[in-house]
N, C-alpha and C positions, 0 to 999 in steps of 0.2 A: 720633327723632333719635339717640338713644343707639346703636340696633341702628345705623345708617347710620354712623355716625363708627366704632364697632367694624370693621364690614363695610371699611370705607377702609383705616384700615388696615392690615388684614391683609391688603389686596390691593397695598395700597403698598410693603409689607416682605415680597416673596417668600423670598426668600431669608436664610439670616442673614450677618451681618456680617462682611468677611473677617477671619481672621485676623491681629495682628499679625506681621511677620516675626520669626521667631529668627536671633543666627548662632551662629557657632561656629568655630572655628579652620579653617583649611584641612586639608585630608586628597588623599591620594592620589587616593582617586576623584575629586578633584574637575577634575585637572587639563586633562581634553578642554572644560570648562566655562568653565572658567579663562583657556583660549586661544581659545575662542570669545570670550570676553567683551572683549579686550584688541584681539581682531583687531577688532570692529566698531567700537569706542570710540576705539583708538588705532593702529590697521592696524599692530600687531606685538608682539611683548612685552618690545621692547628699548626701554627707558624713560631718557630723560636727567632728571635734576634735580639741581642745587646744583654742577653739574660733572661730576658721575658716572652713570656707564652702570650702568643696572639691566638684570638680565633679570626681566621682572616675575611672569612664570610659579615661574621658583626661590625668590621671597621667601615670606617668615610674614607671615601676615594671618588675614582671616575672609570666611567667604561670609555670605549670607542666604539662607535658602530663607523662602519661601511656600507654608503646604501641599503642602510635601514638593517642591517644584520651586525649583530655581537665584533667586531674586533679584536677589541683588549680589554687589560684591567689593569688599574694600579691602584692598590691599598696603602693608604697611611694609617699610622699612629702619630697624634699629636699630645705631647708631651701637657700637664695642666700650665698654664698661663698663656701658652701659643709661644712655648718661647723653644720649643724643637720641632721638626716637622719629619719624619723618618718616614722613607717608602718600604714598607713591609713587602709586596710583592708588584713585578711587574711583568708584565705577558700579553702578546700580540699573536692574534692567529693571521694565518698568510705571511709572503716575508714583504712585506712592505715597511722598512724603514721610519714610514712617518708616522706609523701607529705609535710607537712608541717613544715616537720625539711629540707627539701631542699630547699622551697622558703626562708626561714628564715638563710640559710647559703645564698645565692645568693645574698637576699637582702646585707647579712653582707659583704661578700665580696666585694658589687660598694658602699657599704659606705663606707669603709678601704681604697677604693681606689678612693673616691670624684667621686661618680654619677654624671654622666651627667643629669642635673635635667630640662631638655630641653623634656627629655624624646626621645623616639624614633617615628619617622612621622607616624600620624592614620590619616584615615578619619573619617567622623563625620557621615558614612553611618548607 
C-alpha cells in the first residue's frame, strides 16, 4: 500500500507548481505589451475616470510576468504632491488570482511611499 500511494502521487504531481508572479515597475520594453493589453481589455488606451482623460500607455505603474512572460498591468495616476494614488486600469492574463493581488500590493506599496508620478522614461514607439 505504501509503494501505491508513493507511486500516485508522483504521477499526480508532474509537473512543479507554478511560480508566483513578480512585478515591477513599467519599463520601455514593455510598451508594444502594454498596448496589446489595453487594446483587448479596454479597445484603446485612452481611459476616462473621475472626469479625466488618461492615456494609459504614458502612465507609471507595474507589469507582472510569469516565468518570464507578460502577466498583467496596473496603471496609476498620481495626483501632484503624492497626495492621491488612483489605479486607472487593472488586468491579468490566465485566471490566476495572485496576479492581480501583486500588482495591487505594488501599486499600494509606491503609494505608502509617494510615487514618483513622473513615471518611469517610455518611448512612444
Amino acid at each position: 500500500m505504501k509503494r501505491y500511494l508513493g507511486e500516485w502521487a508522483r504521477l499526480s504531481l508532474p509537473y512543479p507548481a507554478p511560480m508566483p508572479p513578480t512585478s515591477r515597475p513599467i519599463e520601455a520594453r514593455d510598451l508594444s505589451e502594454i498596448r496589446a493589453e489595453l487594446q483587448e481589455h479596454w479597445s484603446s488606451n485612452e481611459i476616462w475616470s473621475l472626469g479625466r482623460r488618461h492615456l494609459a500607455d504614458a502612465l507609471p505603474g507595474f507589469v507582472a510576468e510569469a516565468a518570464g512572460a507578460f502577466a498583467g498591468l496596473v496603471t496609476l495616476h498620481v495626483d501632484p504632491g503624492n497626495w492621491r494614488c488612483e489605479v486607472i486600469t487593472l488586468s491579468s492574463r490566465g485566471k490566476s488570482a495572485s496576479t492581480g493581488a501583486a500588482l495591487l500590493a505594488a501599486a499600494q506599496r509606491h503609494a505608502d511611499m509617494g510615487f514618483d508620478p513622473s513615471g518611469p522614461t517610455r518611448g512612444t514607439g
